[in-house]
N, C-alpha and C positions, 0 to 999 in steps of 0.2 A: 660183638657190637651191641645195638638193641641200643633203645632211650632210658638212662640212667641219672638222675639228677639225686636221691633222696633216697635213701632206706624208708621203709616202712615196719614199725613192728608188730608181729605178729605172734601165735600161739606156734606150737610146734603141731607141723604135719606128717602124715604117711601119704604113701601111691594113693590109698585105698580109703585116706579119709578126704585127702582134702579139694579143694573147687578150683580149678585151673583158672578159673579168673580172679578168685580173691588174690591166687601165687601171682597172677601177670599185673594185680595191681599193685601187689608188693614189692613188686621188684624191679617193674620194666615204665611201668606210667605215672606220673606224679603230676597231676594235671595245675598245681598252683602255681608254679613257673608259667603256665603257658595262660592260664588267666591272668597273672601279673601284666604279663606282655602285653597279652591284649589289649588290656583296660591304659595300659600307660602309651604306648605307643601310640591307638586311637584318639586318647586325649590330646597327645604332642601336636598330633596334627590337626584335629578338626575342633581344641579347645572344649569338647565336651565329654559325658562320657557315654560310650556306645552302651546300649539298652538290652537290642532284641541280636540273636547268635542264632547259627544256625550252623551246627557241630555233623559233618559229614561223617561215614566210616566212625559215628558212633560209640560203637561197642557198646560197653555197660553203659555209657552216657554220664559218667564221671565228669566230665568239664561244663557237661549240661547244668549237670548238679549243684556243681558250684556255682555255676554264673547267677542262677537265681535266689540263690543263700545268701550272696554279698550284695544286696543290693535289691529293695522294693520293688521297682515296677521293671524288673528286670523280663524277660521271657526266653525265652532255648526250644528252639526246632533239634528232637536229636534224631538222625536220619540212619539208619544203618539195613542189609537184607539179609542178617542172622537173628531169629530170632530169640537167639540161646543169653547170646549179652545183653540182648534188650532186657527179658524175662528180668537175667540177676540183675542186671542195673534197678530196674524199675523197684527190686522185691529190696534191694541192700541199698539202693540211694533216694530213693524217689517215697516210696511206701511212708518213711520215717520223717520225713518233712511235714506229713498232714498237708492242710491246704495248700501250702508253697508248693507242693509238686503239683496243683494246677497248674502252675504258670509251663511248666517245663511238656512237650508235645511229642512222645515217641513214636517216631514211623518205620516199618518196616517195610522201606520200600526202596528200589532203584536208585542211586545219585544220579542217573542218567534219564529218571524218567520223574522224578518226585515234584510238587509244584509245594511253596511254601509263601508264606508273605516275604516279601522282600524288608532283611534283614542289614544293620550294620555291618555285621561281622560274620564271617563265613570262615569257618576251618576244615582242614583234609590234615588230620595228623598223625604220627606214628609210621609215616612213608606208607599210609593206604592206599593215596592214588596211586602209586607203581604196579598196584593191580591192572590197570590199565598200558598194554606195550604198546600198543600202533598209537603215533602221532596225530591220526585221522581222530581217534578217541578221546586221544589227550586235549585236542581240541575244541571237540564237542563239549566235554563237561567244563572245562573254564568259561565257555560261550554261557553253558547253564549257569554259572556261579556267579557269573558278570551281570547275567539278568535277574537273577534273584536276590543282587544286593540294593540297596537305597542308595544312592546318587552318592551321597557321598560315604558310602561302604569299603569295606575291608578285608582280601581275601588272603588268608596266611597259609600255609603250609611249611610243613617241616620236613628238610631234607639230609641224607648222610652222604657222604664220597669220600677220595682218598683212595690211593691203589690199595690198603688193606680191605675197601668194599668190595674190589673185585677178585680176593683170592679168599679158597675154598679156608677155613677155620675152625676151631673149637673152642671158644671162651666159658671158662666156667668161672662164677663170681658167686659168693655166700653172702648169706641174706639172714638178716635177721628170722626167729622163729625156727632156727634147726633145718631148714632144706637149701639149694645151692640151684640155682639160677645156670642155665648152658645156652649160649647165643651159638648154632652151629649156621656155617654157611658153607653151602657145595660151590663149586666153580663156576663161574660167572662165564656164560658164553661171547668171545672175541667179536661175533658178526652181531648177534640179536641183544648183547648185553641182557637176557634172560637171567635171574638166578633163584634158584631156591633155598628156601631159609627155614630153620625149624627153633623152636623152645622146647627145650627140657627142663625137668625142674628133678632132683636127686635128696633124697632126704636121708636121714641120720638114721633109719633103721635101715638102710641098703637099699631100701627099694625108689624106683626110679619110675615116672611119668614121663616117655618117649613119646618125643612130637605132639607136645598137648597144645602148637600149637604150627601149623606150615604157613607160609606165604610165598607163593608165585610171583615172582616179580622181573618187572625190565627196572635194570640200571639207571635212572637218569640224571643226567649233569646238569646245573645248575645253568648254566647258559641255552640250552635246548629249554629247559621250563618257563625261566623269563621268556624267552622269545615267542614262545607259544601266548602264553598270561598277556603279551605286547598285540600277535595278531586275535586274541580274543577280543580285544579292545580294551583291556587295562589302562593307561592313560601314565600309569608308572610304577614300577616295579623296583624295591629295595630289597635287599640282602645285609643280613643280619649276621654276622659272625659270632662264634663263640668264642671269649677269652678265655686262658688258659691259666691255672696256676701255680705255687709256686715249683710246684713236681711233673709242670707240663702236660698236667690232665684240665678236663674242659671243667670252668668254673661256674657254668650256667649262668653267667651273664652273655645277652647278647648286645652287639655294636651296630651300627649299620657302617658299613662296608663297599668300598670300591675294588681293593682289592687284598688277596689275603694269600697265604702259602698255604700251595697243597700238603697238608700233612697227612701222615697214612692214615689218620682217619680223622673225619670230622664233620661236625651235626651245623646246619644253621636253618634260618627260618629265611624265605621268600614271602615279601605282602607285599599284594597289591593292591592299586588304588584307582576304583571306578574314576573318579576325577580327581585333577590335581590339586 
């Protein structure tokens, strides 16, 4: 499984050379689809275009990055509590901008505890909130996301399901640059919907980076998150389906959606809207 829209190309790696997150940008995150989204979906709706972002579960801050490269008086809250993909973001995306990475504000801090200016646009993507199981939690931070958006703000998140997310697998998929990409997932528990999740990356001289990178996670459905996003006080909550096609793989366009067919697997985007 994992998010796949776009090869990336790259040099050829080993175990022993190369940076686990240049491979996870290569392979698993393509942030310009989900800037696309943003900027067009926020226009559809409120006629203009949303400015200030404030990009959760961070990472390197690659969406950060973009958001203020496309666009002047743009600004990006990048919020994440690893400081390892802060560092390479900052040194591989931010560094190289010169002045333009002013605009862009890395914090290593809590999503559950962080204060920022209240932002249009608000993202959790790459299924980071799943780090969060208990409901009571799931909770709390949409409450935080709801008040640190502008009235009329925008909270997206990206989601996977499909009974292939709850059985245990091993996908391995090649990737430009010589090394091969492994989405492994262990068995998905029946009562807690816990499951844990690992990246490998495998290269051309045999040698192999095991678990470069884990995630802890609860399963969640798509109808449990709306309804959460609903008693946080969202005001309305859409779903965005991915098209498929013509070999019945996802085309990375998304629709909005009432309803759709479970298929064994499949990625869509939940936004919500402080006001209608």
């Amino acid at each position: 499984m994992g998010r796949k829209r776009k090869k990336k190309k790259a040099s050829r790696f080993t175990a022993a050379t190369a940076d686990r997150f240049e491979l996870y940008e290569g392979s698993v995150y393509d942030p310009d689809a989900d800037h696309d989204f943003l900027v067009k979906t926020f226009q559809v709706k409120r006629k203009r275009r949303p400015l200030t972002l404030r990009e959760d579960f961070a990472g390197t801050s690659l969406l950060s990055s973009l958001w203020i490269q496309n666009h002047g008086l743009t600004k990006a809250w990048a919020v994440d509590l690893d400081p390892a993909p802060l560092a390479y973001g900052h040194a591989k995306h931010l560094e190289p901008l010169g002045d333009k990475a002013e605009r862009v504000v890395q914090l290593e801090e809590n999503v559950l505890e962080v204060e920022t200016p209240q932002v249009d646009v608000l993202t959790a993507f790459n299924f980071s909130y799943w780090i969060f199981e208990q409901r009571a939690v799931m909770l709390e931070y949409f409450r935080r996301v709801y008040a640190a958006l502008e009235d009329e703000g925008m909270f997206v998140i990206d989601l996977m399901g499909g009974p292939g997310v709850q059985q245990p697998c091993e996908e391995p998929r090649e990737e430009d640059g010589g090394f091969t990409y492994i989405w492994e997932q262990e068995a998905m528990d029946a009562i807690t919907h816990h499951i844990d999740c690992h990246i490998h990356f495998e290269f051309e001289d045999g040698t192999r980076m095991d678990k470069a990178f884990t995630y802890n996670w609860r399963v969640w459905s798509l109808p449990e998150l709306r309804d959460i996003m609903i008693e946080a006080g969202f005001a309305k909550v859409h779903a965005y389906w991915e098209g498929t096609d013509k070999h019945g793989e996802g085309d990375g366009v998304f629709k909005k959606a009432s309803n759709a067919e479970n298929e064994d697997t499949w990625i869509a985007y939940l936004v919500a809207w402080k006001q209608k």
